[in-house]
PALOZA-163709 format. One line per 10 residues: number of its first residue (from 1); their letters; for each residue x, y, z of N, C-alpha, C, O. Coordinates in Angstrom, 3 decimals, padded with zeros to 6 digits. Last residue first. Example, Ala and Ser with C-alpha at 12.3 -4.5 7.8 and 13.67 -1.06 7.14 Angstrom:
# PALOZA-163709
2) sa) 012.850 -002.250 007.080 013.670 -001.060 007.140 012.900 000.030 007.870 013.409 001.138 008.039  013.190 -005.690 007.800 012.300 -004.500 007.800 013.200 -003.300 007.800 014.236 -003.319 008.465
//
This chain:
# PALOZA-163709
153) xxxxxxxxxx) 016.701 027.125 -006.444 018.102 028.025 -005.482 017.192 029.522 -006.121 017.596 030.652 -005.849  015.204 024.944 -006.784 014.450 026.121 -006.160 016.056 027.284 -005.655 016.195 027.989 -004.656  016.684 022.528 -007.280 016.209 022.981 -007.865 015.159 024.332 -007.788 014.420 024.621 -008.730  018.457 022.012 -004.606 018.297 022.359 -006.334 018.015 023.382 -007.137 018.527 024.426 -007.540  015.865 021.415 -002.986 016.765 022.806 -002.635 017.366 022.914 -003.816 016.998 023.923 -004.418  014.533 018.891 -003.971 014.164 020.868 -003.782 014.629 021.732 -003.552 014.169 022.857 -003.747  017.032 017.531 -003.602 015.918 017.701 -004.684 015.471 018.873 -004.774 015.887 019.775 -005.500  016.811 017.729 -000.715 018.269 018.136 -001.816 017.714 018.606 -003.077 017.842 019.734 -003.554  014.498 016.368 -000.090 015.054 017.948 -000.070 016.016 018.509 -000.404 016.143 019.733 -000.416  014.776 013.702 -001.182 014.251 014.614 -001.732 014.470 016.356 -001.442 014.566 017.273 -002.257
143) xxxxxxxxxx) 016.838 013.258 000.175 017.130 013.119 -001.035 016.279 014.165 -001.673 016.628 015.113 -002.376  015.575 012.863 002.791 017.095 013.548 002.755 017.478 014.195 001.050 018.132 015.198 000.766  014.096 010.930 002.592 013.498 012.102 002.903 014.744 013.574 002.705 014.629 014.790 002.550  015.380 009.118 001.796 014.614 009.055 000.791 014.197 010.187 000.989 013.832 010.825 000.001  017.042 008.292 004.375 017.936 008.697 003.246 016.914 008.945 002.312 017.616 009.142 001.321  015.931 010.002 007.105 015.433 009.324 006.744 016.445 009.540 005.088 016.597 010.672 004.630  019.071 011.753 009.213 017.808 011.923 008.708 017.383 010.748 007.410 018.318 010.477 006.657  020.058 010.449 012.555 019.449 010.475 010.675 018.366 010.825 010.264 017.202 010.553 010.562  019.787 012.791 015.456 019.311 011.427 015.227 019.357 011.624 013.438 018.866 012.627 012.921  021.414 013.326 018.624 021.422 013.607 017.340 021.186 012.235 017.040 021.610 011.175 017.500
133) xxxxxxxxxx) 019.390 013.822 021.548 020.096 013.187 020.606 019.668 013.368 019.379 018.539 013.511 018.909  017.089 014.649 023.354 018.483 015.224 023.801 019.639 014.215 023.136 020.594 013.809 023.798  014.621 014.586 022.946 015.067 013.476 023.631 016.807 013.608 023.652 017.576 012.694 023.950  014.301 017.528 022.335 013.241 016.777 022.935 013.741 015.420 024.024 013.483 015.214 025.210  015.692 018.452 020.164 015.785 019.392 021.822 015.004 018.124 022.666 015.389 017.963 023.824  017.981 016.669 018.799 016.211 016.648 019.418 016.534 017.134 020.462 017.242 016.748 021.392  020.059 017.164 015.505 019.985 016.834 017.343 018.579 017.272 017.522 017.994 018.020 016.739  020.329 015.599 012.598 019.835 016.402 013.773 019.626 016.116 015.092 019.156 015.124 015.648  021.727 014.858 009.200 021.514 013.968 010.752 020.763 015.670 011.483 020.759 016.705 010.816  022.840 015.180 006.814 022.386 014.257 006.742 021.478 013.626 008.523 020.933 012.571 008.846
123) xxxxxxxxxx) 024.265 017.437 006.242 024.915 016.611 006.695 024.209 015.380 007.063 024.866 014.497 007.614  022.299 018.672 004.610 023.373 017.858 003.573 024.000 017.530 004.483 024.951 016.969 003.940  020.535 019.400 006.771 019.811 018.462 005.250 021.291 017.590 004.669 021.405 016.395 004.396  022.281 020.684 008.010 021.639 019.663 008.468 021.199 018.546 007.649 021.361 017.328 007.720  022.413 023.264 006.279 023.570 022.359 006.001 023.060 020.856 006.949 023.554 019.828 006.486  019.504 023.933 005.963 020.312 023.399 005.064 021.084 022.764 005.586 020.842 021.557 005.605  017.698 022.742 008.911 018.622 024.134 008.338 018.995 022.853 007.142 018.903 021.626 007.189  014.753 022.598 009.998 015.882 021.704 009.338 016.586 023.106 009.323 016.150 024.216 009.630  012.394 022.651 012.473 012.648 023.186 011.439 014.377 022.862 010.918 015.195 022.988 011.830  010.910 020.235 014.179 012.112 021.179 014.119 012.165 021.717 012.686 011.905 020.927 011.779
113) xxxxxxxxxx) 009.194 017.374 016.610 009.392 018.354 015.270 010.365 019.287 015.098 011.006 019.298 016.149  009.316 014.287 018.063 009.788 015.340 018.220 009.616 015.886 016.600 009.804 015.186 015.606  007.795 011.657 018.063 009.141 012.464 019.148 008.919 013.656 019.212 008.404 014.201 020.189  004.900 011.255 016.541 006.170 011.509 016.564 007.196 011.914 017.829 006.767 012.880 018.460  001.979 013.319 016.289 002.605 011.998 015.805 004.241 012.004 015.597 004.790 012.621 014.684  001.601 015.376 016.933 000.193 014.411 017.494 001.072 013.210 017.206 000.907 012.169 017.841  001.934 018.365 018.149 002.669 017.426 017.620 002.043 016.021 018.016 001.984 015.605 019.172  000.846 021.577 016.677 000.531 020.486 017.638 001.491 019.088 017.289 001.718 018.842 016.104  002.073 024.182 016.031 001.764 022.934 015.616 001.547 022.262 016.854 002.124 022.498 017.916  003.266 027.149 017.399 001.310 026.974 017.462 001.316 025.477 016.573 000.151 025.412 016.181
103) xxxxxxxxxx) 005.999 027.018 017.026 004.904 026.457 018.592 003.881 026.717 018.409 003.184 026.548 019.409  006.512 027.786 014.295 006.314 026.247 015.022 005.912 025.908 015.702 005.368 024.804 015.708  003.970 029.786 013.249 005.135 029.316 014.443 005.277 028.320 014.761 004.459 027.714 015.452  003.020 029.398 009.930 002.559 029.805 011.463 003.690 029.404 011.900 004.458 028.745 011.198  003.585 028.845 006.921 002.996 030.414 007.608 002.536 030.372 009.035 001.720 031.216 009.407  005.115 027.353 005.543 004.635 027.021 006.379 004.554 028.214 006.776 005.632 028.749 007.033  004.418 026.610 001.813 005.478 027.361 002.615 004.473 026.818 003.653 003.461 026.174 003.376  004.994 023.273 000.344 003.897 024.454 000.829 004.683 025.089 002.167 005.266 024.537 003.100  004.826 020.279 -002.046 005.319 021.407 -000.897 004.493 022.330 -000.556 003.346 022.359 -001.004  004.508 016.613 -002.101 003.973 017.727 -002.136 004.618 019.103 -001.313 004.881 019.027 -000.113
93) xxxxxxxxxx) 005.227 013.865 -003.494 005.596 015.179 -002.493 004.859 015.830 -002.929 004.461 015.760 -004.092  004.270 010.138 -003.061 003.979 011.540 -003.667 004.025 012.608 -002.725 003.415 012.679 -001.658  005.687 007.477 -003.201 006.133 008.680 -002.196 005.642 009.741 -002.917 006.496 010.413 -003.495  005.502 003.917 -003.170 005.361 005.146 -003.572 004.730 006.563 -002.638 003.815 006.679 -001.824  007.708 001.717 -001.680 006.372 003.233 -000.982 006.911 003.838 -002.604 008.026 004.089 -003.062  009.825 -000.166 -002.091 009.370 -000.319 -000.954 007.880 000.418 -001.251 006.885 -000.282 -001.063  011.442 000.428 -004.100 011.408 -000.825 -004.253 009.820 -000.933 -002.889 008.953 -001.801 -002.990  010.439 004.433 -005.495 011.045 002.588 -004.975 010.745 001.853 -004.574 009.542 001.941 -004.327  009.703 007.144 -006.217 009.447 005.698 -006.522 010.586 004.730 -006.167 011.562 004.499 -006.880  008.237 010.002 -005.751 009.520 009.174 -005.880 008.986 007.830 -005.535 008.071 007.529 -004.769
83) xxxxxxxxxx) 006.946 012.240 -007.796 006.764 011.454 -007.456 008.047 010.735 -007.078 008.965 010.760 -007.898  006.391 016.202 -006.951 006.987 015.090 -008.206 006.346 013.820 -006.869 005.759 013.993 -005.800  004.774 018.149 -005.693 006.640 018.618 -006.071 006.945 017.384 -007.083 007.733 017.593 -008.004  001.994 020.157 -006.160 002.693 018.748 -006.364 004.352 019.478 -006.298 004.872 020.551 -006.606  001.445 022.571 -003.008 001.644 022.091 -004.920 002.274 020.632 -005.013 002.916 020.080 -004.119  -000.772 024.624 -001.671 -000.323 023.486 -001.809 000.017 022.748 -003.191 -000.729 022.435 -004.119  -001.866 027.143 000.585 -001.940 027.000 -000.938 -000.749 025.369 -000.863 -000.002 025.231 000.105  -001.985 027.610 003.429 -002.761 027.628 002.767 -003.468 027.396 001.237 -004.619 027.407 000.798  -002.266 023.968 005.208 -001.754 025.011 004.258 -002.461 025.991 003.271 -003.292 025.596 002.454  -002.982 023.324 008.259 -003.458 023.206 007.017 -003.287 024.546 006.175 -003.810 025.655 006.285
73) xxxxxxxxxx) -002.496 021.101 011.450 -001.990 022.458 009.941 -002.591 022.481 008.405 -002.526 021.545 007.607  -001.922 019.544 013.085 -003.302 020.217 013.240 -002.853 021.533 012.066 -003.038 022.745 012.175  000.081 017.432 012.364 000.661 019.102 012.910 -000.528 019.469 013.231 -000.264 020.123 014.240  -001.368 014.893 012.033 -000.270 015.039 012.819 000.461 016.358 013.094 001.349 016.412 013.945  -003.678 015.835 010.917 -003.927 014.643 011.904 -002.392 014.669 012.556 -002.358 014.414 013.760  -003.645 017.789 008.676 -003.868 017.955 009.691 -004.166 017.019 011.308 -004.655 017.399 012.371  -001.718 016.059 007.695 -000.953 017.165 008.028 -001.815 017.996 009.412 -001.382 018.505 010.445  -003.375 014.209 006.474 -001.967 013.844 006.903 -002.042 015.005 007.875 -002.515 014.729 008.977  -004.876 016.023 004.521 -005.865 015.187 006.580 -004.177 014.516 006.880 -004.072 014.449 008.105  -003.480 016.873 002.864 -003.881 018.026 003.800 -004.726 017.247 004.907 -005.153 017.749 005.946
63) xxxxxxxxxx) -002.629 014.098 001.683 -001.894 014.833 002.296 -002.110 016.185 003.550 -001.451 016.467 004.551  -005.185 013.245 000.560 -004.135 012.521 001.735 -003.598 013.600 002.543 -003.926 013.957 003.675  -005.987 014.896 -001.628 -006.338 015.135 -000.715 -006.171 014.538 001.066 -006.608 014.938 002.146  -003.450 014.390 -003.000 -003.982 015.708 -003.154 -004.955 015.854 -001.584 -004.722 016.654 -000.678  -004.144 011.427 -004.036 -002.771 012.442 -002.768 -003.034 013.636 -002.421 -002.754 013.904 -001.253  -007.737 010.737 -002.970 -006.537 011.741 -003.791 -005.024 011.547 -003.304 -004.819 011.528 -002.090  -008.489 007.335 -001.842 -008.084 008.881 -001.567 -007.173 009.603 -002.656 -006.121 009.150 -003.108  -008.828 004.939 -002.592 -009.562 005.614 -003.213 -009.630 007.241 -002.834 -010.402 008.102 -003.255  -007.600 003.947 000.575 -008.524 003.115 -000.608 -009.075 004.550 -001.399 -009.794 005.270 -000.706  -005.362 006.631 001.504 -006.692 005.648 002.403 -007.011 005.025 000.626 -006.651 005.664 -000.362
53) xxxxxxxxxx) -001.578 006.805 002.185 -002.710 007.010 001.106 -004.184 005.767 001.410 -004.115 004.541 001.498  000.057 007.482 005.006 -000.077 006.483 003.854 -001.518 007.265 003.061 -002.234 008.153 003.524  002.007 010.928 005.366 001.562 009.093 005.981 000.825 008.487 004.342 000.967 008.839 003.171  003.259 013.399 006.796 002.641 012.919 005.923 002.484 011.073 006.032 002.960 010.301 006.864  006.658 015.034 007.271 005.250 014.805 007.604 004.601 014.326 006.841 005.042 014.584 005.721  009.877 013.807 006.425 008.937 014.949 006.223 007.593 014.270 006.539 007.369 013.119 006.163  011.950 012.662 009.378 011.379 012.769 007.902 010.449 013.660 007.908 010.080 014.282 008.904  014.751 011.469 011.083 013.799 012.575 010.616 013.043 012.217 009.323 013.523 011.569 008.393  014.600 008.116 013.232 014.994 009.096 011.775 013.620 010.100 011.619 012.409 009.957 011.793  013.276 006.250 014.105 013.960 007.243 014.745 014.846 007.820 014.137 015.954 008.006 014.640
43) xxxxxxxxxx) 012.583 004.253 011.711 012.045 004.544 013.240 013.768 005.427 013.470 014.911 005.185 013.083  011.955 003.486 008.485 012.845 004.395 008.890 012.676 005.303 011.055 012.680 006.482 011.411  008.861 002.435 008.526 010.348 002.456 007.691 010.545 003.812 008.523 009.823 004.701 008.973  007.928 000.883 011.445 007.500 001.626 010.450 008.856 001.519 010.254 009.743 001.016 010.942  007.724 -001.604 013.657 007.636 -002.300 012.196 006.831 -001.029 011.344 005.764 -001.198 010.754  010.007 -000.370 015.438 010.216 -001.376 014.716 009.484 -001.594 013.756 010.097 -001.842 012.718  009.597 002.452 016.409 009.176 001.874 016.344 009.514 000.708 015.661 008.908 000.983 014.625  010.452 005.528 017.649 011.278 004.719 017.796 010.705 003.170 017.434 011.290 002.354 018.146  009.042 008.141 015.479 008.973 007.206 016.657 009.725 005.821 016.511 009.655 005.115 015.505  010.726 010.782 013.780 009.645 009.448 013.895 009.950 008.740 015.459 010.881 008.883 016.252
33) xxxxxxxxxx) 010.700 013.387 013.405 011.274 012.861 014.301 010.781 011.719 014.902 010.474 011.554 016.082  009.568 015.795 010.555 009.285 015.196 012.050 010.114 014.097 012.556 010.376 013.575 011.472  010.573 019.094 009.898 010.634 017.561 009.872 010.355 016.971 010.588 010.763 017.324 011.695  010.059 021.631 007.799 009.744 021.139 009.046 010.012 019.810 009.024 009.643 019.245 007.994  013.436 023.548 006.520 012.257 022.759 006.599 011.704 021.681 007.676 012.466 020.971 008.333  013.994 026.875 005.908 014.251 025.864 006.704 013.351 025.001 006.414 012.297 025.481 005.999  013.734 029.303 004.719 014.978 028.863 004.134 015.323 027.726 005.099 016.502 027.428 005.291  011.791 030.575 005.550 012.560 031.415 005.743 013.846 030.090 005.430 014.878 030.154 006.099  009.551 027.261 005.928 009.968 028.634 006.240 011.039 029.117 006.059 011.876 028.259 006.340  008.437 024.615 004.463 009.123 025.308 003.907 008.966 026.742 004.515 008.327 027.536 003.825
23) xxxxxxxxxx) 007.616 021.156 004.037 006.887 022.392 004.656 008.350 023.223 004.495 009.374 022.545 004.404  006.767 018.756 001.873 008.169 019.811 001.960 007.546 021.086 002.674 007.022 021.971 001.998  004.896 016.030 003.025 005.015 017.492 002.417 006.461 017.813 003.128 007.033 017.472 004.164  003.397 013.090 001.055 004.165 013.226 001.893 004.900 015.214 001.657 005.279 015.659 000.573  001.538 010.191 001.128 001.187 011.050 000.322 002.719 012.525 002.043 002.750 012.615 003.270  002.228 006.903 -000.249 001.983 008.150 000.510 001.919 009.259 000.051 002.139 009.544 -001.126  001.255 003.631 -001.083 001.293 004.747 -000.939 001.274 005.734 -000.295 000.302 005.797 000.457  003.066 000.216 -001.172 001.818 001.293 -001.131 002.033 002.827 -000.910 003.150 003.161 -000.514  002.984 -001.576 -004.485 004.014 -000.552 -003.161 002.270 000.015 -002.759 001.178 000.161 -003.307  001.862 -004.797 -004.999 001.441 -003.565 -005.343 002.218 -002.836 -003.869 002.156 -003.230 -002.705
13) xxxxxxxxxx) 003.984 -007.612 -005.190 002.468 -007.023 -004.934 002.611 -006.000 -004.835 003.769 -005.793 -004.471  004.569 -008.732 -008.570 004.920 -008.064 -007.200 003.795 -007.810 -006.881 002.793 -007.721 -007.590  004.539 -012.094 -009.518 004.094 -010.636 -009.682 004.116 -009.543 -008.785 003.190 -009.736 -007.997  007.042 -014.435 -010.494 006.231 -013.661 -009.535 005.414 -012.086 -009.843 005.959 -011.138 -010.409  006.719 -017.098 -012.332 007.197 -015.564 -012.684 006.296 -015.081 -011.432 005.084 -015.283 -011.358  005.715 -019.937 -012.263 007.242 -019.600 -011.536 007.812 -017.922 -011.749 008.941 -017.531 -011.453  003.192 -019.939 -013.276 003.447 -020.440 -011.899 004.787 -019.743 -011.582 004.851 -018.990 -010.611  002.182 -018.206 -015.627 003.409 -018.409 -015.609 003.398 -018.892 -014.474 003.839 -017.888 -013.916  -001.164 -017.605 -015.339 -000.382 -018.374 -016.737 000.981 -018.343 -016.696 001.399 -018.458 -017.848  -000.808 -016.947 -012.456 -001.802 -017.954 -013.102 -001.059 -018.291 -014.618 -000.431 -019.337 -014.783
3) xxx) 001.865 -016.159 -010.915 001.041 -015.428 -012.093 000.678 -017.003 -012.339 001.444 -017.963 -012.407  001.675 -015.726 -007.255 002.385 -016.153 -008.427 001.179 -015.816 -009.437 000.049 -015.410 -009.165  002.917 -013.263 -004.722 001.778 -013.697 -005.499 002.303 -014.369 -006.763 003.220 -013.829 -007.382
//
């Protein structure tokens, strides 16, 4: 987009938004196992659940129809974790322990789900019981759970 009183200064066009959760059992976290797709960020890389932000939606309230449109889950208590910001998505986290069995989620969106182990997080990658390969984990989704592990020791 160019700027009306400068022709040659561009104005960026506006990142868009997500709204995105640190699900959190017994010292593991849930991740999903994107779909092999060309035109989403990061296809067939782990990341944390959650999707884009609708015209005039909360994050606050993105996040719990995220969660329930792709795990059928809905937490019972839910907190901001911070904002991450780059060139591409603003990325609002949110965390929340996960109080049911992984096999009662439904998996509506994605390959494959799993609960992370730490050292997974810091080696950066996971194998899919599902499609029977170790696959990256997303580097923004990677970051942030370092982030939280941190700072939550």
């Amino acid at each position: 987009m160019v700027n009306s009183r400068n022709p040659l200064k561009l104005i960026p066009e506006p990142r868009p938004e997500v709204a995105i959760a640190i699900l959190h059992q017994d010292g593991k976290f849930l991740m999903q196992l994107r779909d092999d797709l060309p035109n989403i960020l990061y296809p067939g890389h782990w990341a944390l659940f959650g999707g884009h932000i609708e015209p005039d939606e909360p994050p606050d309230t993105a996040i719990r129809r995220e969660l329930l449109e792709e795990i059928a889950y809905t937490p019972p208590t839910i907190a901001k974790f911070g904002d991450y910001i780059d060139d591409r998505v603003i990325r609002h986290v949110y965390q929340a322990e996960l109080v049911v069995d992984v096999r009662d989620l439904a998996l509506n969106e994605g390959m494959d789900l799993a609960l992370v182990t730490v050292a997974e997080i810091r080696q950066g990658d996971r194998w899919s019981n599902r499609i029977h390969q170790t696959r990256p984990l997303g580097a923004p989704h990677q970051r942030i759970l370092l982030d939280f592990m941190s700072r939550n020791r």
